[in-house]
C-alpha positions, 0 to 999 in steps of 0.5 A, a space after each residue: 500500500 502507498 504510504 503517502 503520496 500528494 493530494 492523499 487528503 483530498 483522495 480519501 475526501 473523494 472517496 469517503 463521500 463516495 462511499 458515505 453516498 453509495 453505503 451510508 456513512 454508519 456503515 463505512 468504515 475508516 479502513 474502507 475509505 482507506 483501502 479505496 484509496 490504497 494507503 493504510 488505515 493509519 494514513 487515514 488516521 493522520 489526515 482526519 481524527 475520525 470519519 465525521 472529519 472528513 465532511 467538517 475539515 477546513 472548519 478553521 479555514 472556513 471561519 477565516 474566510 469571513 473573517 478576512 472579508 469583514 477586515 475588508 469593511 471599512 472602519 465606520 462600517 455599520 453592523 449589515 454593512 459588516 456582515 455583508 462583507 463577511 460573507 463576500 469574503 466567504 464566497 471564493 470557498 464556494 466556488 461554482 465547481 465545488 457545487 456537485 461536492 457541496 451538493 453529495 455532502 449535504 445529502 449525506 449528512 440530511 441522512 444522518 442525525 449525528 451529522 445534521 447536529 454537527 452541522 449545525 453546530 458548525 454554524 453556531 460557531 460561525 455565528 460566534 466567531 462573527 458575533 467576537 469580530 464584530 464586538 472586537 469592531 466596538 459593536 455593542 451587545 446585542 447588535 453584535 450578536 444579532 448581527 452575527 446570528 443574522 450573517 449566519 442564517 443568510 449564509 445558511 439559506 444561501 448555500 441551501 439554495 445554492 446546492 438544489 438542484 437546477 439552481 444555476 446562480 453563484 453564492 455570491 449572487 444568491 447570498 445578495 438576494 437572500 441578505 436583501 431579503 433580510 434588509 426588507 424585513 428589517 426596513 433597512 436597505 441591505 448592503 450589496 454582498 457583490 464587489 462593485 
């Protein structure tokens, strides 16, 4: 078996997903996603601490991707016009070619309570992150925390759209849509997400 080779953790991504769409994630194991792969299960192992880290890794890039499109926001930016620049800071993570992946990784997790629950904790997370960037910004409680939660359910709404089937448009194009939504419900005039 190959010890290791470039792209090993992509490779085990792509077939673990695979596997989890075709048997279901309870009943693959990590020495399966392995042997797909042709490394060892302790290959495996020194990518992802376990099999639910194959559908969650890059957390920590993910979070950052928003954060860097907020540091974008100038300095007298107001709370929505800080949370649309976090989220076009996150849309190059989404790029209309990870869509099919984005897509096949939902539809596993849908099927999975224990996934669906990470999931959700994961945007929890988001949620925070942004709420202690944007008090960090000197944006007082509770509008950071509204501000936060806000960015991500329109994050959340945007990629559910984005990932159904026949839908055509970009993140970037979706997320605009969904946050002026939010700026009609609110009376505020939403912040364009798009550059320009």
């Amino acid at each position: 078996m190959v010890r290791w080779e470039p792209g090993t953790r992509e490779r085990l991504q792509a077939a673990a997903l695979e596997l989890f769409a075709t048997r279901g994630f309870e009943q693959t194991t990590a020495a399966e996603i392995a042997r797909a792969v042709g490394v060892t299960e302790r290959t495996f192992f020194r990518n992802f601490s376990d099999k639910r880290e194959v559908l969650f890794h890059g957390q920590e890039q993910f979070l950052r991707a928003f954060i860097d499109g907020m540091d974008q926001a100038p300095a007298d930016a107001s709370p929505l016009e800080l949370i649309a620049s976090a989220l076009r800071g996150a849309a190059p993570f989404f790029p209309d070619e990870r869509r099919p992946y984005s897509r096949l990784r939902q539809t596993v997790i849908d099927q999975n309570p224990p996934l669906q629950e990470r999931e959700l904790h994961k945007l929890a997370g988001l949620a925070a992150t942004i709420a202690a960037a944007l008090r960090a910004r000197g944006i007082a409680e509770p509008a950071a925390t509204l501000a936060a939660q806000s960015a991500a359910t329109v994050f959340g709404v945007s990629f559910a759209q984005w990932i159904r089937e026949g839908e055509t448009r970009s993140l970037p194009d979706i997320t605009s849509d969904v946050l002026r939504e939010l700026g009609k419900l609110t009376g505020a005039a939403a912040p364009a997400t798009r550059p320009g």
